[in-house]
C-alpha positions in Angstrom: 146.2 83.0 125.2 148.7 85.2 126.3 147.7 88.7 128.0 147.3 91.4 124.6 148.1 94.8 125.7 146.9 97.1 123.4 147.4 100.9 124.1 145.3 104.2 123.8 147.3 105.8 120.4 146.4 102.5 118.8 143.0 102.3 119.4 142.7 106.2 118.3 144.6 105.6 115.1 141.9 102.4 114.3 138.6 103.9 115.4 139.3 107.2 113.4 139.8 105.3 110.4 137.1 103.0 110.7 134.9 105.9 111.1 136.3 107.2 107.5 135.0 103.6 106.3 131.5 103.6 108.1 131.1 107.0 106.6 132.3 106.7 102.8 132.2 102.6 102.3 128.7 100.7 101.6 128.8 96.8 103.4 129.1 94.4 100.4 126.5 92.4 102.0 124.1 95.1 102.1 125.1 96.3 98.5 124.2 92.6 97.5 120.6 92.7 98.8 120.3 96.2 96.9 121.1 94.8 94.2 119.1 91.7 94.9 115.8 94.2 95.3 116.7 96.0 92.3 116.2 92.9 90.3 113.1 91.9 91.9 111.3 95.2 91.9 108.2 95.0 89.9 107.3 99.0 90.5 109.3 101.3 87.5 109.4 104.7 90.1 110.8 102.3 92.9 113.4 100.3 90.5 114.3 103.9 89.3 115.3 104.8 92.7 116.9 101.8 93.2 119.1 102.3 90.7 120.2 106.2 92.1 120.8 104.6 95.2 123.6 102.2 93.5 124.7 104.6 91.6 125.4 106.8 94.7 127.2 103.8 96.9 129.5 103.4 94.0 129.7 107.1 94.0 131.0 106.7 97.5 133.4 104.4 97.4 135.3 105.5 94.2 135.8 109.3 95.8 135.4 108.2 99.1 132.5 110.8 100.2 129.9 110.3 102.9 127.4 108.1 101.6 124.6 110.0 103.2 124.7 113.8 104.4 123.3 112.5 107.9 126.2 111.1 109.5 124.0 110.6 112.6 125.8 110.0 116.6 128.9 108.4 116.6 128.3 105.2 118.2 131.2 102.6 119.1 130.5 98.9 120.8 133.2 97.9 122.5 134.2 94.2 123.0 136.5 92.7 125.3 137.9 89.9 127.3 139.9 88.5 130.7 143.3 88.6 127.7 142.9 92.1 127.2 144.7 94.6 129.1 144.1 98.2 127.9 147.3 100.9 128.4 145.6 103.9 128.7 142.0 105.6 128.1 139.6 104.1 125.8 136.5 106.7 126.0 139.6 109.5 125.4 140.8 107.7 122.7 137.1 107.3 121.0 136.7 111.1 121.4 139.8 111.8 119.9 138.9 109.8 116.9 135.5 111.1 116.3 137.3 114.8 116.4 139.4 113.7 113.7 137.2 111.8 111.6 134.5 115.2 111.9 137.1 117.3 110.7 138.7 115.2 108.0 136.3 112.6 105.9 134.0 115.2 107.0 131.0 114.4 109.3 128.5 116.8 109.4 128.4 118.1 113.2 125.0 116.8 114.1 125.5 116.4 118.3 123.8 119.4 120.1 123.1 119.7 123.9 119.5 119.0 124.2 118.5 122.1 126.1 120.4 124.5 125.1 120.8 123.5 121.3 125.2 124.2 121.6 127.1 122.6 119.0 130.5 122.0 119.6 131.3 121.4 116.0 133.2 118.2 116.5 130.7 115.4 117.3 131.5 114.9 120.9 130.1 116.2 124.5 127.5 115.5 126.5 128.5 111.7 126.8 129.0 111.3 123.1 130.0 109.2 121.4 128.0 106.1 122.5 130.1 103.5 123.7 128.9 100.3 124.2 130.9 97.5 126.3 130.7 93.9 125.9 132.3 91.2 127.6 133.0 87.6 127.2 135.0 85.5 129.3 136.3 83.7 126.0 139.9 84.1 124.8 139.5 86.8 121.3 141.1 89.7 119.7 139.7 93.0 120.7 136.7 94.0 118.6 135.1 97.4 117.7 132.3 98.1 115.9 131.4 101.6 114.8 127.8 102.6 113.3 126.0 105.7 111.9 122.9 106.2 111.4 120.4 109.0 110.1 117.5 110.0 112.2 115.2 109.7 109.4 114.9 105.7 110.1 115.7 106.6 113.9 112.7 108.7 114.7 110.6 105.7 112.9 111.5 103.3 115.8 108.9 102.5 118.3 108.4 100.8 121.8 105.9 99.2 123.2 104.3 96.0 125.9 103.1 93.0 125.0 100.8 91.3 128.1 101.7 87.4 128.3 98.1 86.9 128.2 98.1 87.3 124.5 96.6 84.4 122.9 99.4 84.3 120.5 102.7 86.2 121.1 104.2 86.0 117.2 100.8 87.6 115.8 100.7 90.3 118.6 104.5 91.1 117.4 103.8 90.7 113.7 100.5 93.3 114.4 103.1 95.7 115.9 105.5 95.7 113.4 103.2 95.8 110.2 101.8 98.6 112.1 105.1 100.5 113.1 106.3 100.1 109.2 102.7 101.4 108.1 103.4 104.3 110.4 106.4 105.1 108.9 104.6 105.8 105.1 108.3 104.8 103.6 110.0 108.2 105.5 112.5 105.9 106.7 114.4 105.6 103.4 113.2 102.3 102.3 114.0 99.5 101.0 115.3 99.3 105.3 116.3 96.6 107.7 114.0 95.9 110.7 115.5 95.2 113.8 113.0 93.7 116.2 113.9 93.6 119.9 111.2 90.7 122.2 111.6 90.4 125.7 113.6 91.5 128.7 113.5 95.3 130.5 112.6 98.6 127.8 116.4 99.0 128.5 116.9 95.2 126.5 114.5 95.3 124.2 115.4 98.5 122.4 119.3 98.1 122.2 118.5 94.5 121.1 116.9 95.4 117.8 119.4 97.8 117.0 122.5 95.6 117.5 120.2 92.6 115.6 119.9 94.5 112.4 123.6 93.9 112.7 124.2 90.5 112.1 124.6 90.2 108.3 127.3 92.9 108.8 130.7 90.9 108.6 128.8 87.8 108.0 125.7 86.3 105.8 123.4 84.0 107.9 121.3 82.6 105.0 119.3 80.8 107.4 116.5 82.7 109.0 114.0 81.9 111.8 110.4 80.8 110.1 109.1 83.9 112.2 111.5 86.4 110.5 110.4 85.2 107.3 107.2 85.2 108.0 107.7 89.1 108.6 109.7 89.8 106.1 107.2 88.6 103.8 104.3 90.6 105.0 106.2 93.6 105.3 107.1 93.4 101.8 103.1 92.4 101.0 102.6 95.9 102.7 103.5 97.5 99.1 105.3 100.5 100.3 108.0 100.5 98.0 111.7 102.7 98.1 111.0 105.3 99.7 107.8 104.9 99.7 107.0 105.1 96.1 105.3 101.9 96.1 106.6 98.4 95.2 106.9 95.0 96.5 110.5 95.3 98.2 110.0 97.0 101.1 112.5 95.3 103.6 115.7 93.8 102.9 116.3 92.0 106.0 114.4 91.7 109.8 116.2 90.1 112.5 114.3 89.5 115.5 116.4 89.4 118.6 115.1 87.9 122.1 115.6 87.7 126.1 113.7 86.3 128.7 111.1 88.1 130.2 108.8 88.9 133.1 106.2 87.1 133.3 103.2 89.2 132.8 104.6 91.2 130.1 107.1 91.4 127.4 108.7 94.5 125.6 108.7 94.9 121.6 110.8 97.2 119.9 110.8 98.0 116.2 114.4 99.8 115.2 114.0 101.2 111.7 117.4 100.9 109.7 117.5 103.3 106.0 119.1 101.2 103.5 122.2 103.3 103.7 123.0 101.2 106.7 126.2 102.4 107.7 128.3 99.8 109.8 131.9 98.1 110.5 134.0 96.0 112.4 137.6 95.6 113.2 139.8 93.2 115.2 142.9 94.8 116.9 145.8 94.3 118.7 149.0 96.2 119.1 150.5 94.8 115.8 148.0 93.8 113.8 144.7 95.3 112.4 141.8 93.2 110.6 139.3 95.3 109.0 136.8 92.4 109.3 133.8 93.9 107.4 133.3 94.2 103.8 132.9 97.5 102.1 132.4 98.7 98.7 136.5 99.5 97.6 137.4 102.1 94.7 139.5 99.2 93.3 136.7 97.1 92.9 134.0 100.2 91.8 134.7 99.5 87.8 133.9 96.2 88.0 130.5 96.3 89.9 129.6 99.5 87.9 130.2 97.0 84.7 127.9 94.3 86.5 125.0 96.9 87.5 125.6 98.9 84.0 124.4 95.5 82.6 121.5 95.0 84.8 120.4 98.9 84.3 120.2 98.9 80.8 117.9 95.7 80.6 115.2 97.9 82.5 113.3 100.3 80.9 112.3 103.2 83.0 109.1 104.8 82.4 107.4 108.3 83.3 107.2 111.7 81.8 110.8 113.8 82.2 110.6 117.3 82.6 113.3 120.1 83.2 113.0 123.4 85.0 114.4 126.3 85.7 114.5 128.2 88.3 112.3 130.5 89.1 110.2 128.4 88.2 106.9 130.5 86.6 103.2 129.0 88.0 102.4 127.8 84.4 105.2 125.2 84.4 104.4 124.1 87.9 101.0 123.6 86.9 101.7 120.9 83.9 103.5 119.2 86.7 101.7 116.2 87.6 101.9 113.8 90.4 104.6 110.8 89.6 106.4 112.8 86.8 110.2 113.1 87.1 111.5 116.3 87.5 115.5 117.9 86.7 116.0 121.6 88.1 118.5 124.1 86.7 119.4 127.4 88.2 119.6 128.3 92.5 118.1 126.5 94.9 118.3 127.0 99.0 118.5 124.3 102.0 116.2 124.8 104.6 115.9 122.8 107.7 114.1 123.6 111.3 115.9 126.6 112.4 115.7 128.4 109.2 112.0 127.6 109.1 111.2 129.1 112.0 113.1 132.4 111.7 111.6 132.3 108.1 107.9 132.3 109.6 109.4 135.2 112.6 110.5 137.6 109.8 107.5 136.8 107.5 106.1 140.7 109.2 109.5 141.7 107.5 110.6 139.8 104.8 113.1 142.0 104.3 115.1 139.5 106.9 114.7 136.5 104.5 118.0 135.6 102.3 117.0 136.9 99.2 118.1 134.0 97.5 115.2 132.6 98.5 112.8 135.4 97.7 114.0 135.2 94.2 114.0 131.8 93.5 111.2 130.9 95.6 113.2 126.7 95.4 114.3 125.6 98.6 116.2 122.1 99.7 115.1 120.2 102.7 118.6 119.8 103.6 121.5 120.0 105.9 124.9 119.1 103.9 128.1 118.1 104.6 131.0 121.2 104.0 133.8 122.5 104.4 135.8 125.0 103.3 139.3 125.1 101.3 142.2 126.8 101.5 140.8 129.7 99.2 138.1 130.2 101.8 135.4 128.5 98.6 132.3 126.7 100.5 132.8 123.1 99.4 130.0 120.3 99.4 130.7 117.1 100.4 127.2 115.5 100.8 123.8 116.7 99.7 120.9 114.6 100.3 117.3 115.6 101.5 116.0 115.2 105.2 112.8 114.2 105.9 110.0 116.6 105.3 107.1 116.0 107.5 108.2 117.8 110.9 108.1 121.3 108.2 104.7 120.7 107.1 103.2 123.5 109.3 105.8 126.1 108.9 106.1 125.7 105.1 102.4 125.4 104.8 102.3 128.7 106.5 105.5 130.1 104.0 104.1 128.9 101.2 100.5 130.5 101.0 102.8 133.7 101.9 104.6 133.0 98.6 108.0 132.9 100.1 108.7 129.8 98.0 106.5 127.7 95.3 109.1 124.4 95.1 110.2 121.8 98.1 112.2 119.5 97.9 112.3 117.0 100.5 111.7 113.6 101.6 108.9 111.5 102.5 105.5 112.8 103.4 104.0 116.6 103.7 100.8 116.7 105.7 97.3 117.9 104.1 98.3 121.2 105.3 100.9 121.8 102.5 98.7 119.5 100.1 96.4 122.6 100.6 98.5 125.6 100.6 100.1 124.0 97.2 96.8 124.3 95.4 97.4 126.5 92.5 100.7 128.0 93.8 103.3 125.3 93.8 104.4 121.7 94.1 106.6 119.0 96.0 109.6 117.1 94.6 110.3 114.2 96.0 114.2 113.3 96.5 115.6 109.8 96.8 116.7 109.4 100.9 120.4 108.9 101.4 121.3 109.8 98.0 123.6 112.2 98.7 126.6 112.5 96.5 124.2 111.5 93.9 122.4 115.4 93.9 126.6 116.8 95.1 127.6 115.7 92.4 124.8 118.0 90.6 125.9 121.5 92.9 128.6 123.7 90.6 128.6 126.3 93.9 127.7 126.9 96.7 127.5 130.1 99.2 125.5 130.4 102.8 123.2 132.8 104.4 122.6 132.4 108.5 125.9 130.2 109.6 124.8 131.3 112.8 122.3 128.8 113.2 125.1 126.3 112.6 126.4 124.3 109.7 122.9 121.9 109.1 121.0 124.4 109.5 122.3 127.6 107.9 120.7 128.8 104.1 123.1 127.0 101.9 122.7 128.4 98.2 123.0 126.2 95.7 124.2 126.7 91.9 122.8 123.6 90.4 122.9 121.9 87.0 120.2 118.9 86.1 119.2 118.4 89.9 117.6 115.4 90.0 116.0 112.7 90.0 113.0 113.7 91.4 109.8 113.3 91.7 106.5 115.0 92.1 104.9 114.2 95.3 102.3 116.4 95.4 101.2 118.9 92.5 99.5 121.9 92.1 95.9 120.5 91.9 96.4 118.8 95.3 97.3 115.7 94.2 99.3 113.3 96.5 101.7 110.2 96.1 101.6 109.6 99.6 98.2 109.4 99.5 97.8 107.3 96.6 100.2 104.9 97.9 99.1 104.6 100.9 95.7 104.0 100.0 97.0 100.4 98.5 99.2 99.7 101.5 96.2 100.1 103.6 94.3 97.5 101.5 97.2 95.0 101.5 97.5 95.7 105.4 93.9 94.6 105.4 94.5 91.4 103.6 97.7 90.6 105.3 95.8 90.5 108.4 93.2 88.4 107.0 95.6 86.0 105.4 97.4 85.4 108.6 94.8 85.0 110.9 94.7 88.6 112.2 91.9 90.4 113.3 92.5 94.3 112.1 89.6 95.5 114.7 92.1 94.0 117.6 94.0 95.7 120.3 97.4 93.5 120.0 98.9 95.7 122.4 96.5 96.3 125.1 97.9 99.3 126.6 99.5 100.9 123.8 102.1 103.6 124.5 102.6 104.6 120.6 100.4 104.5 118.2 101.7 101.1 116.1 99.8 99.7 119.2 96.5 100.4 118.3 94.2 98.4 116.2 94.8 98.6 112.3 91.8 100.0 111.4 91.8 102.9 114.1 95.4 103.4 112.7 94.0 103.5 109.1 90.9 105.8 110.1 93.3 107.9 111.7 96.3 108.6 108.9 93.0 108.7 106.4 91.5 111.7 108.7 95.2 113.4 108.8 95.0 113.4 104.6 91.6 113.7 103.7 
């Protein structure tokens, strides 16, 4: 093979508009499992879910809008060979792209300094985005693949050792991942793919279950390893459901990826993937481009909508419906009951950590507070995507919830001061908001990564403290049959979470005792997180957090 010289403008014109199809463009291969669990989901709230979270990839791909609000770090790998000769600056070139691709399909400007919480606004600095190189002294194209990916399945990932003295190395690693996916309570926007990474330094293990969830990318590799199925099936045996609602698709695909190890010890990491996956690959030279991935097209959006339509309107969805309007008086909120689905009319406002805590600062002057959110006492786990048009109007691009549980002591605290009666969020609240609900309010429940699903439901938008910076500002919300979504906890102190759980713990139990597990065991014997404890210290544990 002849030397390929491929220069700096043309890798910048290619990566930007890959990152436009990561962003915008569901994997076919990934739609097909979705579809796949759809059709095998026994549980009506899960199946229900399921079907928003089609709806909302088709969404995407027909108007080419971010699938999911959290557009996460910009992340390129990089792969090359002796036949490759690059002209120019390939990290300069990356930046350049993820500038352009921030500003234009937009991404929401997630990348902050760590210490001093700046925000550039573009995505870059402070050595992002992550490039990863790979080399291979075998003759190929150049190859890039681009991924994104929320930090509500990130922050579900765990790490830990496994000592070589284990009697049995596949049930110590099966013990840590049923654990780490019990840990999770579904926060992670299930259904998910497990990467799990066995073997090598912390600095192999980790990057090796990320890049394994991977492989069905471009590619389907029917054939799994008997230990992948083997956790595959007992993760879905767990019972935890979309997003965690509870069901018997939990996973959609674990890939277990190894190295060799030290002797005395080998490294396990469990990377958490949301189903909105977000991934694709291109082949490039100077004169050529080969989008190699499959992705959800607009052309092709009638005719899968015509094949799911079909498969939607053979299920019948169950559950009481109710609509509300905000404010929303305590009489309605307390007819609301755990489970019930749940359509809001009227103004609601996003909230994420920084408006939190200046929320609780001000609370001695509440004065401070948007007003907006005085009045209609609704707010929106959320940090959108927007941007604004020529006319100066605020425009919403993507609108789905972040996960709830790092706000459980701040809104707890908000709530019992009656700043607001509704959340809306996802995954779990602690028993702290359980108990500062009672009699005053509830907790909707919003479908993870569906995020032009509830755009689609905003007629306006406006914004109260930009200064805290796009995701975090008070975005105000005009909003017209918001929904689905579901009561998580209600005003008596009920709790979905807990309910669910509560079975999933049970099944955890009989998992272990079905596959030769003992749940009183320390699989991990010097356990760094806590999916390394024993299952039922884990269980006593998460019980004493809710009870």
């Amino acid at each position: 093979m002849t030397m390929e010289t491929i220069s700096q403008e043309r890798i910048f014109e290619v990566a930007a508009s890959l990152l436009a199809r990561v962003a915008t463009r569901y994997p076919k291969n990934y739609l097909e499992k979705i579809i796949t669990a759809f059709e095998t989901e026994e549980s009506q709230a899960s199946k229900r879910a399921l079907a928003s979270i089609i709806e909302n990839i088709l969404y995407a791909g027909e108007e080419a809008r971010c699938i999911c609000q959290d557009t996460g770090v910009p992340t390129f790998h990089v792969y090359l060979n002796p036949d490759i000769s690059i002209k120019g600056d390939i990290t300069e070139a990356l930046t350049e792209a993820t500038i352009k691709a921030t500003a234009k399909v937009p991404l929401r400007q997630n990348v902050i300094e760590p210490f001093s919480y700046k925000n550039l606004g573009n995505n870059t600095g402070w050595g992002v985005p992550f490039i990863h190189y790979h080399y291979s002294s075998q003759s190929a194209p150049m190859k890039i693949r681009t991924e994104l990916k929320g930090f509500g399945g990130e922050i579900k990932s765990s790490f830990d050792w496994i000592m070589t003295s284990s009697r049995n190395m596949e049930n110590a690693v099966l013990a840590y991942v049923l654990n780490s996916v019990i840990l999770s309570k579904g926060e992670a926007c299930l259904p998910s793919f497990l990467g799990v990474g066995v073997g090598g330094y912390a600095a192999e293990a980790v990057p090796n279950a990320q890049n394994a969830i991977f492989r069905e990318l471009t590619t389907t590799h029917p054939e799994k390893t008997q230990f992948e199925q083997r956790l595959l099936r007992c993760v879905n045996r767990l019972g935890l459901g979309t997003i965690g609602l509870g069901g018997n698709v939990t996973a959609m695909g674990i890939y277990v990826a190894t190295r060799g190890t030290h002797t005395a010890v080998a490294p396990v990491a469990v990377a958490h993937q949301c189903w909105a996956s977000r991934g694709s690959e291109v082949l490039i030279s100077e004169n050529k481009v080969d989008y190699i991935t499959p992705h959800v097209e607009a052309s092709e959006v009638p005719v899968l909508r015509e094949r799911v339509s079909q498969k939607l309107s053979e299920s019948k969805f169950e559950g009481k419906v109710r609509k509300l309007t905000t404010p929303v008086s305590i009489s309605d909120l307390r007819e609301l009951r755990v489970g019930d689905i749940v359509y809001i009319n009227g103004r609601i406002c996003t909230s994420r950590d920084s408006a939190h805590r200046r929320m609780v600062e001000n609370l001695g002057k509440v004065e401070q507070i948007p007003q907006e959110i005085l009045t209609e006492r609704t707010i929106f786990h959320c940090g959108p995507v927007v941007a604004q048009d020529e006319n100066g109007n605020w425009q919403v691009n993507a609108a789905g919830p972040t996960t709830s549980s790092r706000f459980t002591d701040d809104a707890a605290l908000l709530a019992e001061n009656g700043i607001f009666n509704v959340v809306i969020g996802k995954g779990t609240m602690g028993k702290k908001m359980i108990n500062a609900l009672k009699g005053r309010g509830v907790y909707l429940l919003a479908i993870g990564g569906c995020a032009i699903v509830y755009q689609k439901k905003i007629t306006h938008a406006d914004v109260k403290w930009l200064d805290l910076g796009y995701p975090e500002a008070v975005w105000i919300f005009d909003v017209n049959h918001f929904g689905p979504l579901v009561v998580s906890i209600d005003s008596e102190g009920n709790s979905l979470t807990k309910s669910v759980m509560d079975d999933v713990y049970e099944n955890a139990r009989n998992i272990y005792k079905d596959e030769g597990l003992n749940p009183h065991e320390k699989y991990v014997q010097y356990p760094v997180t806590f999916a390394g404890l024993p299952l039922e210290e884990i269980i006593a544990d998460e019980k004493a957090k809710m009870s």
